[in-house]
C-alpha atoms as an extended CHARMM CRD file, in Angstrom:
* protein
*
       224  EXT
         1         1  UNK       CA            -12.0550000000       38.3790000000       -9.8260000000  PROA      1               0.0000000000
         2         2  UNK       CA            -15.7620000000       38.1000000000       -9.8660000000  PROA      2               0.0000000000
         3         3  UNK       CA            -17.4100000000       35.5360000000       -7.0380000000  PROA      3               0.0000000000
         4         4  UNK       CA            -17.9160000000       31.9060000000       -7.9420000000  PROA      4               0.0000000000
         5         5  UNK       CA            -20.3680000000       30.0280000000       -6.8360000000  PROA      5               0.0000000000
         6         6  UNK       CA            -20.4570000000       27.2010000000       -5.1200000000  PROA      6               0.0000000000
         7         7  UNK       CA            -21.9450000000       25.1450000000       -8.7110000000  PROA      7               0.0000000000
         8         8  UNK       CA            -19.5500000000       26.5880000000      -10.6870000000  PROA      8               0.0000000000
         9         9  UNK       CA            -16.6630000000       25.4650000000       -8.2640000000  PROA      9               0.0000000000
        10        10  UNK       CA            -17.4910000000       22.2340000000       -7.9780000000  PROA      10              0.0000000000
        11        11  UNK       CA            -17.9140000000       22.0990000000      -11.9090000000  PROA      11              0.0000000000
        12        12  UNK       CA            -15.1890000000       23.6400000000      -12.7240000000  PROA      12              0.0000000000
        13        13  UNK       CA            -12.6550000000       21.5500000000      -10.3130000000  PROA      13              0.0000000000
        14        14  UNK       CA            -10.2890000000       19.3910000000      -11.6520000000  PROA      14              0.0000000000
        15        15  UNK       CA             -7.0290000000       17.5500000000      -11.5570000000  PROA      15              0.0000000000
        16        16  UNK       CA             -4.6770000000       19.8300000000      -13.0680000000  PROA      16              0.0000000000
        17        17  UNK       CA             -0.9200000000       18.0760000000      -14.3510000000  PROA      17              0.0000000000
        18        18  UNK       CA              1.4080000000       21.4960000000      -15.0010000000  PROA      18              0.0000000000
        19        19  UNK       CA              1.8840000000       24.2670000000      -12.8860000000  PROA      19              0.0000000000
        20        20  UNK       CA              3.3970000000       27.6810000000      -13.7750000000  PROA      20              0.0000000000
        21        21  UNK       CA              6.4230000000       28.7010000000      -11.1580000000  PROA      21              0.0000000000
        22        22  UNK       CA              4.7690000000       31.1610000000       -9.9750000000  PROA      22              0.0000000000
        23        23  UNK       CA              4.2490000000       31.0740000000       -5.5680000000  PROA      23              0.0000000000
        24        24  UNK       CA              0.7150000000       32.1470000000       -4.1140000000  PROA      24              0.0000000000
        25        25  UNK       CA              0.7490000000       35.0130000000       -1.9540000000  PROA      25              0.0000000000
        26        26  UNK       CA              0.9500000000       33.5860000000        1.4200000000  PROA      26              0.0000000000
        27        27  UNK       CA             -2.4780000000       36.1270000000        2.5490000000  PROA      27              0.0000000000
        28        28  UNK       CA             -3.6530000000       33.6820000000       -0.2930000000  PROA      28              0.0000000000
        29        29  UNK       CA             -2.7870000000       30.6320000000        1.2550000000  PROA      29              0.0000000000
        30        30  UNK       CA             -4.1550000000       31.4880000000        4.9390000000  PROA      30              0.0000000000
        31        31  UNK       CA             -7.5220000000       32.3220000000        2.9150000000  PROA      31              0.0000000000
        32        32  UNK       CA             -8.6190000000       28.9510000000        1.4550000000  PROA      32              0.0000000000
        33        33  UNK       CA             -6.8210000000       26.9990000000        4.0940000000  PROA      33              0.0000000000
        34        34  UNK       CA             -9.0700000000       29.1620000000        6.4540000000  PROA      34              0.0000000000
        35        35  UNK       CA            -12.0210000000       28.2540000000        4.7510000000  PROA      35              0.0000000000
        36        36  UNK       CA            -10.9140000000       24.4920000000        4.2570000000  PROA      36              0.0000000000
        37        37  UNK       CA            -10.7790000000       24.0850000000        8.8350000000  PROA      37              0.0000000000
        38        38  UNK       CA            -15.1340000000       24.7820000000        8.5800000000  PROA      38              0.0000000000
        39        39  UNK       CA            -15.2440000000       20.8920000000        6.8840000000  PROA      39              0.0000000000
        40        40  UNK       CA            -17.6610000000       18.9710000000        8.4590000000  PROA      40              0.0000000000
        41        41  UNK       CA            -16.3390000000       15.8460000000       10.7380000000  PROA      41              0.0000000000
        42        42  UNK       CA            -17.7400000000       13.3240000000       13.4350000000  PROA      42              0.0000000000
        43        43  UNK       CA            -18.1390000000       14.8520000000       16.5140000000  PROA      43              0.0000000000
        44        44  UNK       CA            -16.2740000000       18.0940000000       15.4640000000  PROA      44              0.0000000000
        45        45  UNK       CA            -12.9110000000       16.1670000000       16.1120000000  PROA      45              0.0000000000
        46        46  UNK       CA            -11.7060000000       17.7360000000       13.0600000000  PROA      46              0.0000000000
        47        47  UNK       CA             -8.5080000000       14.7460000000       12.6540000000  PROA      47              0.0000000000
        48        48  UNK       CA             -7.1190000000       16.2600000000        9.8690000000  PROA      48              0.0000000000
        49        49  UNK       CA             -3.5100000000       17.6140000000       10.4800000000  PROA      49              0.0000000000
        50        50  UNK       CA             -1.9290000000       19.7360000000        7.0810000000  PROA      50              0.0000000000
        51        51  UNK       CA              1.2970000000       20.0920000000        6.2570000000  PROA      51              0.0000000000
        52        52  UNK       CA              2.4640000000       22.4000000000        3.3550000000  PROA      52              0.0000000000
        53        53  UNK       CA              5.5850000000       22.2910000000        1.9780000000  PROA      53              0.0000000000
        54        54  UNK       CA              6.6530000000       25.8510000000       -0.0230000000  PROA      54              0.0000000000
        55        55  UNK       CA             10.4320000000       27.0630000000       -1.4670000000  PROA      55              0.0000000000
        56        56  UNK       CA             13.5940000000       25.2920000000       -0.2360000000  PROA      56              0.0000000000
        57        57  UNK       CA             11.4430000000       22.3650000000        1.3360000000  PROA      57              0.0000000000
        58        58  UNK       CA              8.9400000000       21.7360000000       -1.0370000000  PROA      58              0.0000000000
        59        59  UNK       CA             12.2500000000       21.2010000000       -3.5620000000  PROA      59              0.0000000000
        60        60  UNK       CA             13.9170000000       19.1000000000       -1.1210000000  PROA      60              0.0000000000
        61        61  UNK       CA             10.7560000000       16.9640000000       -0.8630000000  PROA      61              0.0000000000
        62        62  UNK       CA             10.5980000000       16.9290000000       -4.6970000000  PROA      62              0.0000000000
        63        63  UNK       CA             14.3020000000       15.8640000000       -5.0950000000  PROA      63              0.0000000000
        64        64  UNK       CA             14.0690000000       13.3090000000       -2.4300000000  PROA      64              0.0000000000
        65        65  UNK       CA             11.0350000000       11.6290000000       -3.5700000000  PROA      65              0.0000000000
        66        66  UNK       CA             12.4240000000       11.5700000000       -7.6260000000  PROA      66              0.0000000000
        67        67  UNK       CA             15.2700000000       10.0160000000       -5.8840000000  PROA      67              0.0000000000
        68        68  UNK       CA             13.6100000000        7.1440000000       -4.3280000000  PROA      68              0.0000000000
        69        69  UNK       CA             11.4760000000        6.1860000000       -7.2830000000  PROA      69              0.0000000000
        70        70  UNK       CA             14.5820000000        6.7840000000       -9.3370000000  PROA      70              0.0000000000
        71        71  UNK       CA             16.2030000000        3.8010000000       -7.1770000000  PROA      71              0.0000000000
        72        72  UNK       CA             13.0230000000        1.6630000000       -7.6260000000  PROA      72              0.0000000000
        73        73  UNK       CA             12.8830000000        2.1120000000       -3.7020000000  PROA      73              0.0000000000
        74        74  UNK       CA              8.8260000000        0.2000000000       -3.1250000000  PROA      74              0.0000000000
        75        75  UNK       CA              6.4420000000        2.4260000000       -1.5390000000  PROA      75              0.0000000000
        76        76  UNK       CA              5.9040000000        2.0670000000        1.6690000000  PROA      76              0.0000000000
        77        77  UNK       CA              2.3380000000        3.9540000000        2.6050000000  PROA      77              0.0000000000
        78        78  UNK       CA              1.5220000000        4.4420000000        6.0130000000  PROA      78              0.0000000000
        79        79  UNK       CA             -2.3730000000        3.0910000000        5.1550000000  PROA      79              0.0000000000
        80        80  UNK       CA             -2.2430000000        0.6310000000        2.1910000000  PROA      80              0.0000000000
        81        81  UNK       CA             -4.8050000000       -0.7490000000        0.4160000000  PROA      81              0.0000000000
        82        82  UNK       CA             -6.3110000000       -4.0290000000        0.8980000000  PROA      82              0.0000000000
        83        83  UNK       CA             -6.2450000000       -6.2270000000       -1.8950000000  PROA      83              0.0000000000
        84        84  UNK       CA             -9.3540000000       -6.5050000000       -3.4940000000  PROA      84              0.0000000000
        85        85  UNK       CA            -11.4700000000       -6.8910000000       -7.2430000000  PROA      85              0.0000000000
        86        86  UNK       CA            -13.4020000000       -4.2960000000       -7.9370000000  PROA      86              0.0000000000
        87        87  UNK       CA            -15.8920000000       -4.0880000000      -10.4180000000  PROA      87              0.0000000000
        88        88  UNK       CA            -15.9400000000       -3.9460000000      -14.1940000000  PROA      88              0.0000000000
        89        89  UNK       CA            -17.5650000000       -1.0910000000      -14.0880000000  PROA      89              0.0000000000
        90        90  UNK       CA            -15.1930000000        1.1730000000      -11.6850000000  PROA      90              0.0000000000
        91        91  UNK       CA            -12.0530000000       -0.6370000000      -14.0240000000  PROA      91              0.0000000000
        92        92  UNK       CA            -13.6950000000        0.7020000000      -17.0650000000  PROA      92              0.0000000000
        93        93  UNK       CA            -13.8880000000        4.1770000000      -15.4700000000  PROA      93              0.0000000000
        94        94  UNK       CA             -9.7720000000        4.1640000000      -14.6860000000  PROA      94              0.0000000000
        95        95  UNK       CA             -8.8370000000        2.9230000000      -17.8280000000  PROA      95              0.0000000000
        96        96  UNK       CA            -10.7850000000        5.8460000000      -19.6060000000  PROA      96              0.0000000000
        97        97  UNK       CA             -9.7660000000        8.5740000000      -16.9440000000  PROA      97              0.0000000000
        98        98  UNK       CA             -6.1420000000        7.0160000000      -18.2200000000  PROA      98              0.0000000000
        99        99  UNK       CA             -6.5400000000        7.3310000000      -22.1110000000  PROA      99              0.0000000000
       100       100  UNK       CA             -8.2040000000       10.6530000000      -21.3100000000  PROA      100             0.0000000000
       101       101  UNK       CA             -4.8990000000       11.6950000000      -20.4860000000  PROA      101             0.0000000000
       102       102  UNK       CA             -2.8210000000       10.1700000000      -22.7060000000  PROA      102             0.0000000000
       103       103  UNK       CA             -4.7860000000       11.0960000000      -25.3000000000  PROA      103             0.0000000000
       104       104  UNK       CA             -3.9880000000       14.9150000000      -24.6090000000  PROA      104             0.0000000000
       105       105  UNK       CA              0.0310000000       14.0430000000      -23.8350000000  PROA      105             0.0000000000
       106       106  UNK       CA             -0.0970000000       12.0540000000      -27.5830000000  PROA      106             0.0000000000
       107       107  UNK       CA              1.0570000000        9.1350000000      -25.5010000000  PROA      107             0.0000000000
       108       108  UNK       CA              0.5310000000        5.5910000000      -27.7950000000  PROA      108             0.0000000000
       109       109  UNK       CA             -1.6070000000        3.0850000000      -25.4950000000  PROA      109             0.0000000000
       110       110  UNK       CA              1.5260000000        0.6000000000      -26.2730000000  PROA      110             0.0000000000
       111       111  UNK       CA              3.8820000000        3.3020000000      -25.5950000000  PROA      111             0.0000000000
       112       112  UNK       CA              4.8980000000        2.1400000000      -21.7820000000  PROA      112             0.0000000000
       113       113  UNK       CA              7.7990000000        4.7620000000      -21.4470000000  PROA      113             0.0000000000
       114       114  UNK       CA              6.1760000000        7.3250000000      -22.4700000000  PROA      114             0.0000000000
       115       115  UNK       CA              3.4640000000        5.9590000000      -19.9920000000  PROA      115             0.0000000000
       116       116  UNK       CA              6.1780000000        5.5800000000      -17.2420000000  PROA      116             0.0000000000
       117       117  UNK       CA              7.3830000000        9.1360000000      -17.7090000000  PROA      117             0.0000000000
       118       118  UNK       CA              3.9250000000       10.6140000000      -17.2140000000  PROA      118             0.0000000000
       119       119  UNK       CA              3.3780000000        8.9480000000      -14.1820000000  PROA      119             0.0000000000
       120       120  UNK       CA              6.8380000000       10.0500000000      -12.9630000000  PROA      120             0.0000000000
       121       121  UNK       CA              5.7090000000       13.3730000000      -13.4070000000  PROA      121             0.0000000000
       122       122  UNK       CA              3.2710000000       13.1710000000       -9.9160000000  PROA      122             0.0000000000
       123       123  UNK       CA              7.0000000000       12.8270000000       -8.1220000000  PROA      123             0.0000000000
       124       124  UNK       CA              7.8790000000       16.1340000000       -9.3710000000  PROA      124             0.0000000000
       125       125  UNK       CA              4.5390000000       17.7920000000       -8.6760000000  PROA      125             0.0000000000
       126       126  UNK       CA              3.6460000000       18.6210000000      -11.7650000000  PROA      126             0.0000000000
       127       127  UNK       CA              6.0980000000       21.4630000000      -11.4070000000  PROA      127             0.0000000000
       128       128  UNK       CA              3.5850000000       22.4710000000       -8.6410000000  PROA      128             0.0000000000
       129       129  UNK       CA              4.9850000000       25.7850000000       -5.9530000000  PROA      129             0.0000000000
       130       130  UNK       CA              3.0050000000       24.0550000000       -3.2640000000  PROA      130             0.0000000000
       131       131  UNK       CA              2.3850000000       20.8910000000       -2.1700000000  PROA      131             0.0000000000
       132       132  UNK       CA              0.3140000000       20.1160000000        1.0070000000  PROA      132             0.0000000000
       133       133  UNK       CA              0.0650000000       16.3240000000        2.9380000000  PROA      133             0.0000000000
       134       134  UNK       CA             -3.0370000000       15.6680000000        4.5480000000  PROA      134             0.0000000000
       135       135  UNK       CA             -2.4780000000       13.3310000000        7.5130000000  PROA      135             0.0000000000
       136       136  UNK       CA             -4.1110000000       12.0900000000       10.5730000000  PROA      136             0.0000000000
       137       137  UNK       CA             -2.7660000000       10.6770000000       13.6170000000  PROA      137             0.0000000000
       138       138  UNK       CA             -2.6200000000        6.9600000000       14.6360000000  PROA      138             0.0000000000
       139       139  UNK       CA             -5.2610000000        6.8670000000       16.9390000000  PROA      139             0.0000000000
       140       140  UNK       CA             -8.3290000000        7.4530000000       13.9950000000  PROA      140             0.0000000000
       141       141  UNK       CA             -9.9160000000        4.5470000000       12.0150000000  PROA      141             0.0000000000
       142       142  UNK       CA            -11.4760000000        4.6080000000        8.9540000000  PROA      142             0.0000000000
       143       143  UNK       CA            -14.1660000000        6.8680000000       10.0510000000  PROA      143             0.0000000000
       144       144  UNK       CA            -11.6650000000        9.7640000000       10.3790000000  PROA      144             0.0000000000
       145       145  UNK       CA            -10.1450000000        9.5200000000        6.8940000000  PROA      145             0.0000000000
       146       146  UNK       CA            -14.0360000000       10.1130000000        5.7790000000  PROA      146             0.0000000000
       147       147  UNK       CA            -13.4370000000       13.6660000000        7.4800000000  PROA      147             0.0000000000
       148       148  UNK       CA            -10.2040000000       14.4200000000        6.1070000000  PROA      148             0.0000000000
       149       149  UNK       CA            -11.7220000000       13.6810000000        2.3920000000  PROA      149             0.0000000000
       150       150  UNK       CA            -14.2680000000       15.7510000000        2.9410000000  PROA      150             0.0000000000
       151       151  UNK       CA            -11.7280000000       18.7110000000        4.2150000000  PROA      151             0.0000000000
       152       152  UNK       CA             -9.7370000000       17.6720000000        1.0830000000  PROA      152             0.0000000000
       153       153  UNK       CA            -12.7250000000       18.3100000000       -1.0880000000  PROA      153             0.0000000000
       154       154  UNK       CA            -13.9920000000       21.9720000000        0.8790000000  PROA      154             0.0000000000
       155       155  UNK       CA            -10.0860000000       22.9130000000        0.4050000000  PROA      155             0.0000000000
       156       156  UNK       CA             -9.8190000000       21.7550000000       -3.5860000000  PROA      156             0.0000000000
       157       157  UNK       CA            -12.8750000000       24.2830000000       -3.8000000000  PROA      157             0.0000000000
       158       158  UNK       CA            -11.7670000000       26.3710000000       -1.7190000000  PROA      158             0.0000000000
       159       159  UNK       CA             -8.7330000000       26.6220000000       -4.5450000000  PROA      159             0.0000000000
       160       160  UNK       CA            -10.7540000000       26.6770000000       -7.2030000000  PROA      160             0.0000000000
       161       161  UNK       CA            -12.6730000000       29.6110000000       -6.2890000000  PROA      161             0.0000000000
       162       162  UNK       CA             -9.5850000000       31.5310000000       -5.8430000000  PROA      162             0.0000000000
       163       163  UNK       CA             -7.9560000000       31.4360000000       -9.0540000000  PROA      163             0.0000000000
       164       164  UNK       CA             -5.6210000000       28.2650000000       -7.8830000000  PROA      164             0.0000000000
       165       165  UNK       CA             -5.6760000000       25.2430000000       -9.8700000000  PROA      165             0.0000000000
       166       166  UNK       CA             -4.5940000000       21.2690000000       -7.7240000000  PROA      166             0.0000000000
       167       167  UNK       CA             -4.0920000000       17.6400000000       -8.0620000000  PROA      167             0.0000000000
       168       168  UNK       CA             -4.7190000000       15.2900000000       -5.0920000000  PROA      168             0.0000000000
       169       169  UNK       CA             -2.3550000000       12.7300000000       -5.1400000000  PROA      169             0.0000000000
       170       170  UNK       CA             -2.0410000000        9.2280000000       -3.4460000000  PROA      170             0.0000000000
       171       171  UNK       CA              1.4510000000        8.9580000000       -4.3910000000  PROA      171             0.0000000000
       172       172  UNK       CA              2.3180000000       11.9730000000       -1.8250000000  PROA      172             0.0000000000
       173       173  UNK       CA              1.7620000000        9.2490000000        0.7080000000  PROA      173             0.0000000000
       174       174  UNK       CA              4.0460000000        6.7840000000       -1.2340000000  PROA      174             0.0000000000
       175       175  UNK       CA              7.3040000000        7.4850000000        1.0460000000  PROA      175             0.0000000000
       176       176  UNK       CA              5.8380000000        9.1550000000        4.5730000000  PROA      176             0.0000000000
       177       177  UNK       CA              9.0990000000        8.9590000000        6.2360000000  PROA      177             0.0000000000
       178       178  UNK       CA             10.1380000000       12.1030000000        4.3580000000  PROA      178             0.0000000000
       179       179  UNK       CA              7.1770000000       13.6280000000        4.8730000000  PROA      179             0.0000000000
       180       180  UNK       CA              7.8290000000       13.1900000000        8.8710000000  PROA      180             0.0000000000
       181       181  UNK       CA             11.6490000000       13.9550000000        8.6320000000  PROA      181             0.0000000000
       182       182  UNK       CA             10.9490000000       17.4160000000        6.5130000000  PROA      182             0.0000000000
       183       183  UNK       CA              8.0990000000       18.3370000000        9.5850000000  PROA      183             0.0000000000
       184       184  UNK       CA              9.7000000000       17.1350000000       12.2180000000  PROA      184             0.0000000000
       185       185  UNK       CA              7.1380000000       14.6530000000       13.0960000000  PROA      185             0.0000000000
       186       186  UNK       CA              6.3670000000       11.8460000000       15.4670000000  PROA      186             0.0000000000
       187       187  UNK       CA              5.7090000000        8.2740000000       14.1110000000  PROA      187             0.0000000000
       188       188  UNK       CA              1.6620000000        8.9430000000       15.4740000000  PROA      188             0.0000000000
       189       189  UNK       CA              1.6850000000       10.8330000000       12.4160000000  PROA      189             0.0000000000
       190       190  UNK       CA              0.4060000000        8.9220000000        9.1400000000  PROA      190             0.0000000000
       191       191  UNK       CA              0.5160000000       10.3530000000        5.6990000000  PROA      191             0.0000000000
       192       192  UNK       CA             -2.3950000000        9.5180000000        3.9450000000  PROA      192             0.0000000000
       193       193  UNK       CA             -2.1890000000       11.7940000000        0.7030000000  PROA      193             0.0000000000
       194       194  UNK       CA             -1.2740000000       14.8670000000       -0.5950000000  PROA      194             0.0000000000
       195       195  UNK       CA             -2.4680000000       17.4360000000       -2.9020000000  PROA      195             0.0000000000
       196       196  UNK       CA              0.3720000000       19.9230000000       -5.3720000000  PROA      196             0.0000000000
       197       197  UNK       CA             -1.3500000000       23.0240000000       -6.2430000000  PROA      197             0.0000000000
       198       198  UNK       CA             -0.8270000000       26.5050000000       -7.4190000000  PROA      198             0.0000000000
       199       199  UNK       CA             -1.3800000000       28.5910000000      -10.4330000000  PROA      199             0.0000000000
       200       200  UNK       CA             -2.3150000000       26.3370000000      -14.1030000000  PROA      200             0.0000000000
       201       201  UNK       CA              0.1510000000       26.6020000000      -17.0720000000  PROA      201             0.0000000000
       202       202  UNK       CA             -2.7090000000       27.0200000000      -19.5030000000  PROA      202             0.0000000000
       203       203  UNK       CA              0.2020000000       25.7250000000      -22.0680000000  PROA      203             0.0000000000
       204       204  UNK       CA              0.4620000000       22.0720000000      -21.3210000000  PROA      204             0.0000000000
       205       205  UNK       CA             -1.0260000000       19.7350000000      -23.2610000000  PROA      205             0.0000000000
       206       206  UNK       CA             -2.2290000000       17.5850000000      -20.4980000000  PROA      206             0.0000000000
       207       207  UNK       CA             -4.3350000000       20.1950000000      -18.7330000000  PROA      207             0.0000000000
       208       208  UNK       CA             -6.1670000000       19.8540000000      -22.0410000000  PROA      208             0.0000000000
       209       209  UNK       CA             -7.7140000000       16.9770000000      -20.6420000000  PROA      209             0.0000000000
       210       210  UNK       CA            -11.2520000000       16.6860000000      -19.4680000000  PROA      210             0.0000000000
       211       211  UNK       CA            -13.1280000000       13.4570000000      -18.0680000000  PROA      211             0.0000000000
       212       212  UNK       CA            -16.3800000000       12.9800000000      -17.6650000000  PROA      212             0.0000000000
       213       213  UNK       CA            -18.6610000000       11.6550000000      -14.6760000000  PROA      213             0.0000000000
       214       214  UNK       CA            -20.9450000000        8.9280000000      -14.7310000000  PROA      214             0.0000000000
       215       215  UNK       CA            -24.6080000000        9.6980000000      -15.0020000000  PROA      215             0.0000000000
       216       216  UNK       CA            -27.2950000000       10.5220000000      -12.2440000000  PROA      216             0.0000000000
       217       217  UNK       CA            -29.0710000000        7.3800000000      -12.9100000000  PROA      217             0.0000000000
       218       218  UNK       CA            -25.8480000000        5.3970000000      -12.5960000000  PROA      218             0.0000000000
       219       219  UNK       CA            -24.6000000000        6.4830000000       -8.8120000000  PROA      219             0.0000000000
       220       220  UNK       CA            -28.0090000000        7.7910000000       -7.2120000000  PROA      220             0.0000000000
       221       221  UNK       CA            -31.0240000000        6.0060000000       -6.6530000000  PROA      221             0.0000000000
       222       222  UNK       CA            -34.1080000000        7.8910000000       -5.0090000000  PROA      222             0.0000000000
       223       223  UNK       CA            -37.0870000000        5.8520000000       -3.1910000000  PROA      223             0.0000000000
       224       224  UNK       CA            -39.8610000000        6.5690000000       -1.7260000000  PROA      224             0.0000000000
């Protein structure tokens, strides 16, 4: 595989819905999770703690999570979101990032459980070999879960670049207690998302889908 650069990598980075059942090789793994621990954070604390969840587990995980939502058990997220109204602008962007994809699944606007069923999909990983859940402990505020977004981004690229496709998802931090009980971990340990990756099925509609970004003018302004 020829090198990529870092352009083309962030470029060519995207959320990707179907996964072929296929494992990565764990020398694989240890590379871009080896290149994702050089992120930057504040004062080199480096909060970011990553749990990856392969074979048997990563199933039971699956199985456990279709389960809950299944049962219309509420999420329960160990960092939820303030309730807020956000501008018409950022709605606008959701709703097409939405009809993006439901445009390549031939999913009806209208057509809620067809809707329903594609969102159930992020429960069962996209089919996804590997799923990993970035959390942090207790102790770190805000500031922290800057640094683990930026490791989340250098280890998406760090993917990319090596043939692996990934989807960062907040619903991975919908039901956290499974997430501890499958780790054996402490209650100082907060799930704050996760990300299901491996190898793209380059035959699903969905990963047919392609958004776009808002334009330079739109998100930076220079002054001097």
């Amino acid at each position: 595989m020829s090198q990529m650069s870092l352009e083309e990598a962030v470029r060519s980075r995207r959320s990707v819905r179907g996964f072929l059942n296929q494992p990565v090789p764990q020398d694989v793994l240890n590379k871009i999770f080896d290149i994702a621990r050089w992120s930057p954070s504040g004062t080199n604390m480096q909060p970011w703690q990553t749990y990856v969840a392969s074979g048997s587990l990563r199933d039971r995980l699956r199985a456990q999570m279709m389960e809950r939502v299944q049962s219309k058990v509420p999420p329960s997220q160990d960092h939820k979101e303030p309730k807020r109204n956000i501008g018409q602008v950022y709605k606008d962007r959701r709703r097409e990032c939405a009809a993006v994809l439901y445009r390549a699944m031939d999913i009806e606007w209208d057509d809620k459980p067809a809707r329903a069923s594609a969102s159930f999909r992020n429960f069962e990983l996209f089919d996804a070999p590997h799923v990993a859940f970035l959390c942090m402990d207790e102790g770190f505020g805000l500031g922290s879960a800057w640094d683990v977004g930026m490791y989340a981004q250098t280890l998406m690229l760090a993917m990319t670049a090596n043939g692996l496709a990934s989807c960062a998802q907040g619903t991975m931090g919908h039901h956290p207690d499974l997430v501890r009980e499958a780790f054996g971990l402490g209650d100082e340990v907060k799930v704050l998302f996760g990300i299901s990756f491996g190898y793209e099925d380059t035959s699903m509609k969905v990963n047919e889908a392609h958004t776009e970004r808002a334009s330079l003018e739109d998100t930076v302004t220079f002054k001097s």
